[in-house]
Steps between C-alpha positions, in 0.01 A plus 500: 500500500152341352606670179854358542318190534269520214708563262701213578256291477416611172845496397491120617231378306637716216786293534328174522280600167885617311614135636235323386457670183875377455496105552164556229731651245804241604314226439358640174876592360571135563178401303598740247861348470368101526209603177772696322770215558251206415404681158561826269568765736283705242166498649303510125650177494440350896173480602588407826757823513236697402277342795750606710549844367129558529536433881813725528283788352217360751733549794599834350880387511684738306617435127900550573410192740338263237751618253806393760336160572470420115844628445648260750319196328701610181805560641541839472727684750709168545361356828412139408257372753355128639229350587617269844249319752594439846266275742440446860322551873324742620471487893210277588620223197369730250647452118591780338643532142665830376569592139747812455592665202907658549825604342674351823397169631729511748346767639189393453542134690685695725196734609240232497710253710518794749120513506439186540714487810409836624144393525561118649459329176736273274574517127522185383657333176352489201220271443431521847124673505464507173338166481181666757387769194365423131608729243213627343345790291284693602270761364318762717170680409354765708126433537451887565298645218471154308158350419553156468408188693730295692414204281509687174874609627565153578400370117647779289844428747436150426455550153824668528719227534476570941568203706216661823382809646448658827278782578453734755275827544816707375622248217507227299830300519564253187781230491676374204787277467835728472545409115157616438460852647591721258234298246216524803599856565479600124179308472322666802627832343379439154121452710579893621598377837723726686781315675605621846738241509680213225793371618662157621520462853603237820165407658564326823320129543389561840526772779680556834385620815725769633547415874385839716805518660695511162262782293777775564820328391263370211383826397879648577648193229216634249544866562907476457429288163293784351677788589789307304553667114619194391244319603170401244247281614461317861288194530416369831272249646451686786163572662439777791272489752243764379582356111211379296592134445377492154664773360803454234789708538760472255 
C-alpha cells in the first residue's frame, strides 16, 4: 500500500511539473505568435522574435513547437487567429482583464463567460476594468549573476529612453512608454544586458484585497482562465492574503 501510495504521489507532482511546464510553453507560443505577427516572422529580422526564441530554447520547448507558433503568425495551415480582450469581477470586486488568442471566438467568450460565473464573478463589457490598468512596457533583468548597481541600472535604463525602474533582490524591473519598448529594449541589449523579459503589458493602478472568504472561488476563476488554450495573458488587481503587496504581476 505505502508503495501504492508513493508512487502516486510521485506521479502527482509529476503531473503538476508536466502541467506547469505546459501553461510556460502556452504562454510562450502566444509570445511567439504576438512577436512574429507584430514584425518579420524571420527572427534575423525581429529582435524581439528572437528574444522570444531565446526563452523558448531557455524553457527547453521543443523546435516543432516554436516552428508551429511562427507558422500560425504567417498563416500557414489556414487557421486565422485574433487577438480579443474580455474584462470583469473577480469575487471580492476584483478586476480582471483576459487577453486570448483563438480561431473561434465564440468559443472562446463562451468558455470565459463560464468561468467567470463558475467562480462567482461577472464579465463585464468592454471598457469596463480597463480604465483600473496602464498599458505599459516592461523590461525584466535578472539580477542573478549581474554586477551592477541598482543606480547604475537605473541610469543606463534611463539613458535608454525608460520612463522608471523597480528593483528587487531577484530583478530589476524598467518601464517605458508602450511606443518606446522595442527602442529601450534594443538599447539595454546593445549595453550586453540580457533581457528576461521586453514586452508591453497592463499594469494595474492600484491593488485589491481578496476577501478570506472569497480566496477559493478567486483562485478557481484564475485557475479555469489558465488552463484555457485560448487564453494569453491574465491581468488582475487582485491581492491574496499571504501576497507581497509590492510585487507586480502582469
Amino acid at each position: 500500500m505505502s508503495g501504492h501510495s508513493k508512487w502516486h504521489n510521485i506521479q502527482g507532482r509529476k503531473n503538476a511539473q508536466d502541467a506547469k511546464r505546459g501553461k510556460i510553453f502556452q504562454k510562450i507560443s502566444r509570445d511567439l505568435y504576438q512577436a512574429a505577427k507584430a514584425g518579420d516572422p524571420d527572427p534575423a529580422n525581429n529582435a524581439q522574435l528572437r528574444l522570444v526564441i531565446d526563452k523558448a530554447h531557455a524553457a527547453n520547448m521543443p523546435k516543432k513547437n516554436i516552428d508551429r507558433a511562427i507558422a500560425k503568425a504567417s498563416g500557414i495551415g489556414g487557421a486565422k487567429f485574433e487577438e480579443v480582450t474580455y474584462e470583469g469581477y473577480a469575487p471580492g470586486g476584483v478586476a480582471v482583464m483576459v487577453s486570448a488568442l483563438t480561431d473561434n471566438k465564440n468559443r472562446t467568450a463562451s468558455a470565459v463567460r463560464s468561468a467567470f460565473s463558475h467562480s462567482g464573478g461577472s464579465l463585464g463589457a468592454s471598457g469596463s476594468v480597463s480604465y483600473m490598468f496602464d498599458r505599459k512596457g516592461l523590461i525584466e533583468i535578472l539580477r542573478d549573476g549581474l554586477d551592477t548597481s541598482e543606480d547604475d541600472m537605473l541610469m543606463d535604463a534611463l539613458d535608454a529612453g525608460a520612463d522608471d525602474m523597480k528593483a528587487s533582490d531577484e530583478k530589476f524591473q524598467i518601464f517605458t512608454d508602450p511606443s518606446n519598448m522595442a527602442s529601450v529594449r534594443d538599447a539595454l541589449q546593445g549595453k550586453g544586458y540580457e533581457l528576461d523579459t521586453a514586452e508591453v503589458t497592463m499594469i494595474p493602478q492600484n491593488r485589491t484585497a481578496v476577501p478570506e472568504d472569497k480566496v477559493k472561488q478567486y483562485r478557481h476563476l484564475i485557475d479555469e482562465l489558465t488552463a484555457n488554450d485560448d487564453v494569453a495573458d491574465i491581468y488582475e488587481t487582485g491581492i491574496l492574503p499571504d501576497d507581497d503587496d509590492d510585487d507586480e504581476e502582469e
